[in-house]
C-alpha positions as CSV (number, residue, x, y, z in Angstrom):
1,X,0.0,0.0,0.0
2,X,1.9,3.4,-1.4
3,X,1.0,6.3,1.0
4,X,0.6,9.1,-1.2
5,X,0.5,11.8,1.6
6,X,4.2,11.4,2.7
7,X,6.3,8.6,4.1
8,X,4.6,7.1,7.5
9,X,7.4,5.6,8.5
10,X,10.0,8.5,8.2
11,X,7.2,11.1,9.5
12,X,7.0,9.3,12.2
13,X,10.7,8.1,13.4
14,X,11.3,12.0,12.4
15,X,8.6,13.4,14.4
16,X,9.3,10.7,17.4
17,X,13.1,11.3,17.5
18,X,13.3,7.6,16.4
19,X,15.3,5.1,14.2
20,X,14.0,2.3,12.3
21,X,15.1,-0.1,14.7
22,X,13.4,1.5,17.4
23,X,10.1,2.2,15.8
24,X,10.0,-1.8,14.7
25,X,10.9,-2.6,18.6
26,X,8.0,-0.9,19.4
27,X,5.1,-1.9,17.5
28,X,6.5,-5.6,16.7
29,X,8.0,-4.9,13.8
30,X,11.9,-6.2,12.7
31,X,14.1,-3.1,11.4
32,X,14.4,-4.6,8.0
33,X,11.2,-4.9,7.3
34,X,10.9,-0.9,8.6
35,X,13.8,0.4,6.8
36,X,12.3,-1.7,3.1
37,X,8.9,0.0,3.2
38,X,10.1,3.2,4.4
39,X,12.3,3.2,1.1
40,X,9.7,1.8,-0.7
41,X,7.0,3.8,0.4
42,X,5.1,0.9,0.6
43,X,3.7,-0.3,3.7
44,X,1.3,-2.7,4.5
45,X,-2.3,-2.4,5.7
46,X,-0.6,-4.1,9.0
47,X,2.2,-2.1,9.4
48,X,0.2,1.3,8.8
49,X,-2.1,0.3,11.4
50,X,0.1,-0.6,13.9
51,X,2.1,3.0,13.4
52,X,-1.4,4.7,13.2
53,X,-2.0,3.3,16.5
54,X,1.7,3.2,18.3
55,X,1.1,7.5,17.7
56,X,-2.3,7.4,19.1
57,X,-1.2,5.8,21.9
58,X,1.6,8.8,22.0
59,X,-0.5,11.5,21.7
60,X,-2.8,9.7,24.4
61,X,0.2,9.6,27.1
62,X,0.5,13.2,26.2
63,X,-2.8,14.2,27.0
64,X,-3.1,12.3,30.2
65,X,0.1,13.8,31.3
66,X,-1.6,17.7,30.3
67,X,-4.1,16.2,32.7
68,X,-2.5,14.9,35.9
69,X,-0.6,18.7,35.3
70,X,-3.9,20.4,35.5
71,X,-5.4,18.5,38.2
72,X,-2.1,19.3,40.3
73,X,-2.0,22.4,39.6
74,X,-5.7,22.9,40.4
75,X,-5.1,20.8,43.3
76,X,-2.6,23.5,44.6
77,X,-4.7,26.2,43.6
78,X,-7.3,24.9,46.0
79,X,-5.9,23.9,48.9
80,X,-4.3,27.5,49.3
């Protein structure tokens, strides 16, 4: 499957300060197969899903984080 929008794979290892070997390690992938389709641009229905979802799961930890802040901070701003 071509991904006519950009490359996935380097978006994402770009935008994640990661390299092929570590984006496979974490979403189950071996580095070879990540470092073919990211040449390729070709990446299979499997592989985009599991990056689609390895970032959701990143932005997800982000948010919950912006949360936990907020509640501390709120949390201090009420006990004063």
């Amino acid at each position: 499957m071509e991904n006519q929008e950009g490359n996935l794979i380097k978006d994402t290892c770009k935008s994640l300060g990661l390299t092929y070997r570590e984006l496979g390690e974490k979403i189950g992938y071996g580095e070879s197969i990540i470092k073919t389709s990211a040449s390729k641009n070709q990446i299979s229905k499997q592989l985009q899903k599991a990056i689609e979802l390895y970032n959701e799961t990143i932005e997800l930890k982000h948010e919950i984080q912006s949360t936990k802040e907020l509640k501390n901070l709120l949390n201090t701003f009420l006990s004063k």
